[in-house]
C-alpha positions, 0 to 999 in steps of 0.5 A: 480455498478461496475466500468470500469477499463479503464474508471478510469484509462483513469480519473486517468491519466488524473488528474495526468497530471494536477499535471505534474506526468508522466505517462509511461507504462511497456511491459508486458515482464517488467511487467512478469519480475518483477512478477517473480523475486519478486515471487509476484501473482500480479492480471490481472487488476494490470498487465493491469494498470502497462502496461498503467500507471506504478505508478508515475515514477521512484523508487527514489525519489518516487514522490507523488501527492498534497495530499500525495499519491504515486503509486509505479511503478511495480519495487517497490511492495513488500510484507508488510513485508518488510515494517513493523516494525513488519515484522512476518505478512501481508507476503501474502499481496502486497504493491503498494502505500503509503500515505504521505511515511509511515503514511500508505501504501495499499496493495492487499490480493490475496486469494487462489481462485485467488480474492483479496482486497485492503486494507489499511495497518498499518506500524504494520501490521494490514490489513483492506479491503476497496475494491476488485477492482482495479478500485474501488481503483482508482474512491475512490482515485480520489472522495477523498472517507473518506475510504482512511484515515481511521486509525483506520479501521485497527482496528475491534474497538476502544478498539482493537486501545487501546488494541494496542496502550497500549500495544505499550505503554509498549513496548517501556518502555521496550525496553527504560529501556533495552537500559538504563540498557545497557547504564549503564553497558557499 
């Protein structure tokens, strides 16, 4: 069943106001601006949402709701990358919200045909599709849906995790042996 963006966002709104989140919206001018200025593709729906509820309020401090979510205002979506700690991927793909500020972020995958998914994104750049619709993001967000802490869906398996997480492993051994041979030179 698909669900009615209005429908969510009216819930959406209303639940944030019961955790005294402000809820304030952009003109489309503001709106087009920060689309342009950015070079962001940002989806119709995500433009109709950012025009009735622009996040929760202002960039900084960024608030957050009793769980530890944070919907970022337009101002403040940027591409993946410039969140990463590994910025060479996920440059295609957009980040609106955060979960408890960077245990993880979702972002939205635009495709060339103009379709999108919203996903969960790994502060290493990994991208896991949990939903097309804005909407859909939204009724999980307010049902508390189990998707939305799904780690290690940002991995195809449990040994891709541990692929990864070994090799991070060595990573850091790495880059702590570099700094203790410099610090040793110095």
């Amino acid at each position: 069943m698909k669900t009615d963006q209005h429908l969510a966002v009216t819930e959406l709104i209303n639940y944030w106001k019961t955790q005294n989140i402000p809820v304030v919206g952009i003109s489309n001018e503001e709106i087009e601006r920060v689309v342009s200025e950015g070079s962001l593709f940002l989806p119709d729906d995500f433009k109709k949402f950012y025009f009735t509820v622009n996040g929760m309020g202002p960039i900084d401090p960024l608030k957050s709701d009793s769980k530890g979510f944070s919907f970022y205002p337009a101002q403040a979506i940027v591409t993946a990358n410039k969140k990463l700690e590994n910025p060479i991927s996920l440059t295609h793909v957009l980040i609106f919200a955060a979960y408890q500020t960077k245990s993880w972020w979702y972002g939205i995958e635009v495709k060339e045909n103009g379709s999108y998914s919203i996903g969960l994104v790994s502060p290493k750049g990994t991208f896991k599709a949990i939903t097309s619709s804005l909407a859909e993001f939204i009724e999980m967000y307010l049902k508390d849906s189990p998707k939305l802490y799904d780690y290690f869906a940002m991995y195809s398996s449990y040994e891709d995790y541990m692929m990864y997480t070994t090799e991070l492993k060595k990573e850091v051994k790495e880059v702590k042996k570099a700094e203790a041979t410099k610090s040793i030179l110095d």
